[in-house]
Steps between C-alpha positions, in 0.01 A plus 500: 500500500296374814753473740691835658875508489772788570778565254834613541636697229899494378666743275818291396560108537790514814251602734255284378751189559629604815118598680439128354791358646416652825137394481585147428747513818185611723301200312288693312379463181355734251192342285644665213777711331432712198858593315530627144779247440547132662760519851613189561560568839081546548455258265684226739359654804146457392525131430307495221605243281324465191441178301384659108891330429369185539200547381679643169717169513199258452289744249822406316575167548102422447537707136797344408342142538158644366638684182742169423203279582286673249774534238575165504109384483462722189794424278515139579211289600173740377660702204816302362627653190835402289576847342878548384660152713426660817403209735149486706683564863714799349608591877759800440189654308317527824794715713444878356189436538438385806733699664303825358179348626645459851623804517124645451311260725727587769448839467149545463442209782727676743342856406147327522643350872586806597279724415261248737734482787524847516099579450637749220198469144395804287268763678600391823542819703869537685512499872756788544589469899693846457466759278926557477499095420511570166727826527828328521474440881510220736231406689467302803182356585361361849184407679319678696428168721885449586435583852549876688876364628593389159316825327740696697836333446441513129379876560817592645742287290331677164508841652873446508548407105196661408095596496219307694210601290122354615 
C-alpha cells in the first residue's frame, strides 16, 4: 500500500458498533472496516452499495435469451430432424436445459465480475492492513490525511472501545 493509514483494533463486535456509531455522530468516516463476519450495522453505515445483483440479473436474462436463441437456431431452422414425432420447435425440451446453462453463466460471469471489481487473480499478493485482520478481529481503518482535529476525536473515541494502533 502507498498511502499511510492508522487502524483501530476491536476484540468483539459491540464495541466495534458502538465506536462506529459514535464516529458516524462526530461525521467521521472510516475508509474501511475489516470484520470476520458481515455487521449490518457497518455495512449500512459505510454506504457501500454494491451492484454484482444486477449485474447477475442481466448475465441471466442475456443467457436465457442466448441459450433459447441458439437452441432454437439448431433444432429448427439449421439442423431440423423428425426423430420419434417430436416436432422441429420442441420448446419444453429446451427448459432443463437452459435453466442448467443459466445457472453456470451466472456463476462464472458474476465470479469473473468479481474477481475484477475486487482486483483479486491468482499470484496476486494480499494487502494485509493488520496483521490480527485475519485473527478473528475487527479492524478499523483510517487515513492518515483526515486532519490533526479529526485524528484526535477518532483517537479518543477508539481508545474508549478499543486499540489505536499506527
Amino acid at each position: 500500500m502507498n498511502k499511510k493509514y492508522f487502524t483501530g483494533v476491536f476484540h468483539d463486535e459491540e464495541s466495534l458498533v458502538k465506536a462506529f456509531g459514535r464516529l458516524r455522530e462526530a461525521g467521521i468516516k472510516p475508509e474501511e472496516v475489516y470484520t470476520p463476519y458481515p455487521i449490518h450495522e457497518i455495512l449500512d453505515g459505510m454506504g457501500n452499495k454494491t451492484r454484482i445483483t444486477h449485474a447477475a440479473f442481466f448475465y441471466g436474462l442475456f443467457a436465457v435469451i442466448g441459450l433459447l436463441s441458439f437452441m432454437y437456431y439448431v433444432s429448427v431452422i439449421d439442423w431440423p430432424l423428425v426423430f420419434g414425432g417430436k416436432p422441429f420447435n420442441a420448446f419444453p425440451s429446451f427448459i432443463v436445459v437452459t435453466i442448467v446453462a443459466t445457472i453456470l453463466i451466472i456463476t462464472l460471469a458474476t465470479l469473473f465480475t468479481f474477481s475484477v471489481r475486487a482486483k483479486i487473480f491468482p499470484g496476486k499478493q494480499a494487502e494485509i492492513v493488520h496483521p490480527r485482520a485475519t485473527d478473528d478481529k475487527f479492524v478499523m481503518l483510517f487515513s492518515d490525511t483526515i486532519g490533526k482535529e479529526k485524528e484526535e476525536i477518532v483517537v479518543h473515541i477508539i481508545q474508549e472501545h478499543g486499540e489505536v494502533e499506527k
